[in-house]
ZAGUFI-799504 format. One line per field, with one value per residue (C-alpha): residue number from 0; residue in one letter; x, y, z. Coordinates in pm, 1 decimal, decimal comma, always signed. Layout:
<atoms>
n [NUM_...]
res [A_...]
c1 [X_...]
c2 [Y_...]
c3 [Z_...]
</atoms>
This chain:
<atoms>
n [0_1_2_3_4_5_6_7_8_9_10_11_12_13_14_15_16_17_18_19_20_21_22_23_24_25_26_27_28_29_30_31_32_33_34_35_36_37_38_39_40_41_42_43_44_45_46_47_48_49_50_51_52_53_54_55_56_57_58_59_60_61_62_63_64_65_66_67_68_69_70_71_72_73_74_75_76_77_78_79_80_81_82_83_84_85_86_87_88_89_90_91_92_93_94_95_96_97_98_99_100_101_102_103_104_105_106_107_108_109_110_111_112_113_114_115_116_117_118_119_120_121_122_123_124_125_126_127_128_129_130_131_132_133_134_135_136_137_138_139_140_141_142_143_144_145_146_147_148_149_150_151_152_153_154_155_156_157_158_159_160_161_162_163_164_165_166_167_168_169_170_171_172_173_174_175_176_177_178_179_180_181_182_183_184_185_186_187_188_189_190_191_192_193_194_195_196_197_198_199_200_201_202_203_204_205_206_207_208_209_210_211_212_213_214_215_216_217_218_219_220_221_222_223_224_225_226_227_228_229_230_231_232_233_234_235_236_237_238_239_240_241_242_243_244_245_246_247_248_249_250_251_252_253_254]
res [X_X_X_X_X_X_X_X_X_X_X_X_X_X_X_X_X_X_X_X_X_X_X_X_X_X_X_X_X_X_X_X_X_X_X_X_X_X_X_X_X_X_X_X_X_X_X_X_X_X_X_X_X_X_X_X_X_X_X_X_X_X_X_X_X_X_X_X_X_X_X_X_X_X_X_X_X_X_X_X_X_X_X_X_X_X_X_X_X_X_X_X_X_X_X_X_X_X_X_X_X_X_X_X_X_X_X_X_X_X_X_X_X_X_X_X_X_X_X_X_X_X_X_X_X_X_X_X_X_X_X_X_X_X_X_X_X_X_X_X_X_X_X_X_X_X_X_X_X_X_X_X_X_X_X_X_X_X_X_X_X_X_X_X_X_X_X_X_X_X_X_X_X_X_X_X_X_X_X_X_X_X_X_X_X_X_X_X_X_X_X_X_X_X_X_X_X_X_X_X_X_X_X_X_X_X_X_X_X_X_X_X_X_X_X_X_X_X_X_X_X_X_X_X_X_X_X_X_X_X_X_X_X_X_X_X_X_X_X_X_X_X_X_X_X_X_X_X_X_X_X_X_X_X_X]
c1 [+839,6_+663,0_+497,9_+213,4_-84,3_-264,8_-551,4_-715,4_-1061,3_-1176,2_-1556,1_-1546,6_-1471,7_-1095,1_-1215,4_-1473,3_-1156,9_-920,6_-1182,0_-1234,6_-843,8_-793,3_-1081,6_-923,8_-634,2_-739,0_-912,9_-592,3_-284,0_-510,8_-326,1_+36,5_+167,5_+158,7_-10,5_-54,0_-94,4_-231,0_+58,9_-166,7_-234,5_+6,0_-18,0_-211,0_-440,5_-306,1_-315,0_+50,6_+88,4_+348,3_+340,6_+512,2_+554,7_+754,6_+527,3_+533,9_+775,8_+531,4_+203,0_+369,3_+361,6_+9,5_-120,6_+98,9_-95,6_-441,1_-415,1_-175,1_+171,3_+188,6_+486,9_+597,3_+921,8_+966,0_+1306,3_+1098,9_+939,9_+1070,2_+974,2_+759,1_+667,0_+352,2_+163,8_-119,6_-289,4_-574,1_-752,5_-796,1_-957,9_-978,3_-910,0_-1015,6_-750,0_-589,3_-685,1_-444,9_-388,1_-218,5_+28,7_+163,5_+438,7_+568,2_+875,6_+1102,0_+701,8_+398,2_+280,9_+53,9_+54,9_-129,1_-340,3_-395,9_-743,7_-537,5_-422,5_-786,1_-919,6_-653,4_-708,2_-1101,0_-1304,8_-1076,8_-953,8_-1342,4_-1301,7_-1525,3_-1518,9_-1277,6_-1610,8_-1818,6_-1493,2_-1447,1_-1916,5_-1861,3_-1543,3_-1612,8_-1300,2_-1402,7_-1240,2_-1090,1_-1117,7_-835,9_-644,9_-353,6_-107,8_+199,8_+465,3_+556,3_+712,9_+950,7_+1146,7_+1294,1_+1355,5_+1031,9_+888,7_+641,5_+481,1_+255,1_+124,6_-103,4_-322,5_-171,2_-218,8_-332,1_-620,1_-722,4_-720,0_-994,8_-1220,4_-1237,2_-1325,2_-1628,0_-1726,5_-1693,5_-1941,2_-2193,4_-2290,7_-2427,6_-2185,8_-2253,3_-1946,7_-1978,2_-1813,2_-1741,5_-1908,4_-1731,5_-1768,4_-2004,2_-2180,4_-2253,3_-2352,7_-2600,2_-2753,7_-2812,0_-3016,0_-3185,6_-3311,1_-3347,0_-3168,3_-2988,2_-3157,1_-3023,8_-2631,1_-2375,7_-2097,7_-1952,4_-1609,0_-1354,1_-1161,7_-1017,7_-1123,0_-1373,1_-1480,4_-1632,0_-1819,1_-2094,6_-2149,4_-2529,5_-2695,8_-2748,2_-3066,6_-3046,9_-3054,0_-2775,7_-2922,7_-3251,5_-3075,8_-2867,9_-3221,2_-3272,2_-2953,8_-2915,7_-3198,0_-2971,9_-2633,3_-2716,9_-2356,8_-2237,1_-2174,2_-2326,5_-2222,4_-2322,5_-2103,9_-2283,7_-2096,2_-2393,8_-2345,7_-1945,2_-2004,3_-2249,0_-2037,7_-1689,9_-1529,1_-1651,3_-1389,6]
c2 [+1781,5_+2122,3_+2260,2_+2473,9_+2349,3_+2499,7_+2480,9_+2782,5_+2827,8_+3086,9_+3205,4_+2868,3_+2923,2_+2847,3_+2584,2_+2414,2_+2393,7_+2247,6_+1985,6_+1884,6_+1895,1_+1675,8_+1402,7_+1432,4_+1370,3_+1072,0_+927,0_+992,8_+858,8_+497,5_+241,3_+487,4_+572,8_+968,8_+1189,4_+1555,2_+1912,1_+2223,0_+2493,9_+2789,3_+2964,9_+3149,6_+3521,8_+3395,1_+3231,9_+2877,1_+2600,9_+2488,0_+2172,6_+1936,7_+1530,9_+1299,7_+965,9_+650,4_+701,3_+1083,8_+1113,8_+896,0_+1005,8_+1323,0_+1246,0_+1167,4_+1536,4_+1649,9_+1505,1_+1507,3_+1835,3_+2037,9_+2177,1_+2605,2_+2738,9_+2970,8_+3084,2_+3341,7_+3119,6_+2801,3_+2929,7_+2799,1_+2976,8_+2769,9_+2507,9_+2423,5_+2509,8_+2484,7_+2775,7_+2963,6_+3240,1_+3515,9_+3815,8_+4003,7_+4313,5_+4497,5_+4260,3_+4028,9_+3739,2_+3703,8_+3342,3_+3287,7_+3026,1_+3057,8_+3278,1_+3452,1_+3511,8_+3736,2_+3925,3_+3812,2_+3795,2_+3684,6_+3531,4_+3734,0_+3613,6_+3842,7_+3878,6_+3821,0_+3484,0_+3388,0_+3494,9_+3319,3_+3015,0_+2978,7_+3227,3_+3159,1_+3498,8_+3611,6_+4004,6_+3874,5_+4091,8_+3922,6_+3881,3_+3704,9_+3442,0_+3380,9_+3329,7_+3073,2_+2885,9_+2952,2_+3119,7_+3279,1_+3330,2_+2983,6_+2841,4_+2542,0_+2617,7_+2490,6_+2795,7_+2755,3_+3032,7_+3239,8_+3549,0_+3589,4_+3875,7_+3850,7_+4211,5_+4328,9_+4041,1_+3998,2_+3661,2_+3613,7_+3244,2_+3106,1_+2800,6_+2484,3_+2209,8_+1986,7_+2259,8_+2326,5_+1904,0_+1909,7_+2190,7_+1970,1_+1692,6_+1884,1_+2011,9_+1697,7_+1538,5_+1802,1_+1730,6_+2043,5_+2111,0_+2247,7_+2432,5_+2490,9_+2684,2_+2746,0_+2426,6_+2076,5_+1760,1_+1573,6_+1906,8_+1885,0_+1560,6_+1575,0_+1877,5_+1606,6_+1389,2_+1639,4_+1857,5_+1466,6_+1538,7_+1171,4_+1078,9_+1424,2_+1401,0_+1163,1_+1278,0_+1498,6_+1575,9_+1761,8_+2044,8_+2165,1_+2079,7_+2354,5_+2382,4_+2106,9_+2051,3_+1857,2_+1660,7_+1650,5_+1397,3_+1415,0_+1637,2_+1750,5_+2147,5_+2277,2_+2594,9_+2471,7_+2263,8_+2553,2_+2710,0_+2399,6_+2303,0_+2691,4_+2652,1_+2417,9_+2522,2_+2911,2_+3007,6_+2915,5_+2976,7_+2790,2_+2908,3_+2690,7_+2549,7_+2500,1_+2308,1_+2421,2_+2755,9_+2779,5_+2650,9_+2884,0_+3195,0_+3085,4_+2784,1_+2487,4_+2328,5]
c3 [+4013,7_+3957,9_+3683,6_+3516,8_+3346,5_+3043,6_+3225,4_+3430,1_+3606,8_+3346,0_+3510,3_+3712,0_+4092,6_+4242,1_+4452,5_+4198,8_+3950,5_+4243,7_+4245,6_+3898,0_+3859,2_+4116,2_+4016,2_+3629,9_+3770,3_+3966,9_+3638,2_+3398,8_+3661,6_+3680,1_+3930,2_+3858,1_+4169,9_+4149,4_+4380,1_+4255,4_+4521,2_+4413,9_+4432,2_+4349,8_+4017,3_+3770,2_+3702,7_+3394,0_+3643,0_+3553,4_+3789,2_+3914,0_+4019,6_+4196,2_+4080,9_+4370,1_+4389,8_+4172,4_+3831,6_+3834,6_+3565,6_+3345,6_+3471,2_+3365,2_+3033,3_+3043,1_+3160,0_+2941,1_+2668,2_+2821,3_+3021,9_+2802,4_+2973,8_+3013,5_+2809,6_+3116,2_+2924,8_+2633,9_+2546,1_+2517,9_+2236,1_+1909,3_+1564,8_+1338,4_+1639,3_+1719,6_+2075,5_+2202,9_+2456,9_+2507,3_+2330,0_+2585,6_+2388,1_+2049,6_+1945,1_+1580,1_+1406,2_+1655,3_+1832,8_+2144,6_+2215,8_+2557,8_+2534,3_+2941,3_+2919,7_+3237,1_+3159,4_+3153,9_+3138,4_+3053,6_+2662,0_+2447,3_+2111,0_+1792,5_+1532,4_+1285,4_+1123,1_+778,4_+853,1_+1022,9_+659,0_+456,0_+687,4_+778,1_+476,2_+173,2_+178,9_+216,4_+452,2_+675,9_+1049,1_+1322,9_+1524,4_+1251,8_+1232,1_+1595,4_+1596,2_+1319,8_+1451,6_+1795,7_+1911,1_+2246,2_+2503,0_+2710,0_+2366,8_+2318,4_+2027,5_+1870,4_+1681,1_+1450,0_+1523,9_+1254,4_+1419,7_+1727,3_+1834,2_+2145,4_+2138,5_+2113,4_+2277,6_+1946,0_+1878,5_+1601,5_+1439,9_+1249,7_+1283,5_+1318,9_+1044,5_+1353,0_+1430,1_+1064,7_+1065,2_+1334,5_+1158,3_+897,6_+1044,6_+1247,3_+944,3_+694,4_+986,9_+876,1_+1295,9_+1496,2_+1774,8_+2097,3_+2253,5_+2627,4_+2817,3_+3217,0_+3375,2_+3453,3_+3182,1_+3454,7_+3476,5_+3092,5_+3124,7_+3400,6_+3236,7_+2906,6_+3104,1_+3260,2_+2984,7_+2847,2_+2552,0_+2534,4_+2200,1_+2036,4_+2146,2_+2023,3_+2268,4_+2490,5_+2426,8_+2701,3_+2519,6_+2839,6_+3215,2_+3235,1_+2853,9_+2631,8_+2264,3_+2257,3_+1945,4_+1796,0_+1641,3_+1234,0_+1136,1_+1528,7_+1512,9_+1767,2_+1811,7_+1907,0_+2221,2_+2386,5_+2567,2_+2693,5_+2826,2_+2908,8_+3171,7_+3324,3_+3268,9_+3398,5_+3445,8_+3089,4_+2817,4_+2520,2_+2183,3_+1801,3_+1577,3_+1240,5_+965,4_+704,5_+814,0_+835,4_+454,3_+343,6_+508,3_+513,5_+277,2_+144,6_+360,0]
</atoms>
């Protein structure tokens, strides 16, 4: 069975992302039988796969829940549902969140900076830009949207943030933790560059948000800002961005 991924290589090279798909893949099918081949990438640049074998059907299931399935058609799209994708850019007022679609054209899902206020600064006009700094929203950012617009016609999609998203702010912020959120590199990348930089003693975990970006959880009283030089000097090509519960507080909502 075929079928597209919501995950793409971003920055990461074609053939560094084949890999760490295909070792993820190895980890999350276990003893299944299921063997998966690389069918190319989407227009979208996500990866399209094809499962084989007697378990694919279930080990299905499981990349579906661990990897995250593309919605590749306009008419799968249900108003008010819930779906995850990937936030691609922003504009002046819109954050486009790319949720897979291909057909019958490519589009993109809008956030508008009103519902990122209403949602995230308690109606506070902060700028687009200082919301995505403080929540982290950059691009290849995993995010989870709740549909509140869709005309066929047009081909307009607009959404909100899911409950399920808003859930996880506030659980990252209720830890009052630094996060580090890094972007472009592979999960044994991140960790490697830990014990390198020997930062062990400062980081609680590291936690995959898609196969190619990842938040890394501080330790309490560890300052998150202060570790992204040092895991910068390691991690050259990415991208290492804060997320500050004190700050988020002070700027945005007491959550």
């Amino acid at each position: 069975m075929r079928t597209t991924l919501l995950q793409r290589p971003g920055a990461v090279k074609r053939e560094t992302f084949t890999r760490i798909l295909e070792e993820a893949f190895l980890d999350l099918k276990g003893e299944l039988d299921a063997r998966i081949k690389m069918l190319g990438f989407s227009s979208r640049g996500y990866a399209r796969v094809e499962l084989q074998g007697d378990d694919s059907e279930i080990v299905l299931e499981l990349v579906s829940r661990r990897l995250g399935l593309a919605h590749t058609e306009f008419s799968a799209i249900e108003l008010y549902g819930n779906y995850e994708g990937i936030v691609t850019s922003l504009g002046a007022e819109n954050l486009d969140v790319d949720l897979g679609i291909e057909n019958p054209k490519p589009l993109r899902a809008k956030v508008k900076v009103s519902s990122l206020r209403a949602q995230l600064t308690d109606g506070k006009t902060l700028p687009l830009r200082e919301i995505v700094d403080h929540y982290c929203l950059y691009p290849e950012s995993k995010v989870t949207i709740r549909i509140t617009e869709l005309e066929p016609g047009s081909g307009t999609i607009e959404g909100w943030l899911a409950d399920s998203q808003l859930q996880q702010y506030s659980e990252w912020i209720g830890s009052g933790l630094d996060r580090i959120q890094v972007f472009n590199c592979s999960h044994q990348e991140v960790e490697s560059a830990i014990r390198r930089a020997k930062l062990e003693r400062d980081i609680v975990s590291t936690e995959p948000m898609t196969l190619t970006s990842h938040s890394v959880l501080c330790k309490l009283g560890t300052d998150g800002i202060g570790l992204i030089p040092k895991l910068g000097r390691i991690l050259r090509e990415s991208e290492l961005k804060p997320f500050l519960p004190k700050r988020i507080r002070a700027r945005c909502r007491p959550w």
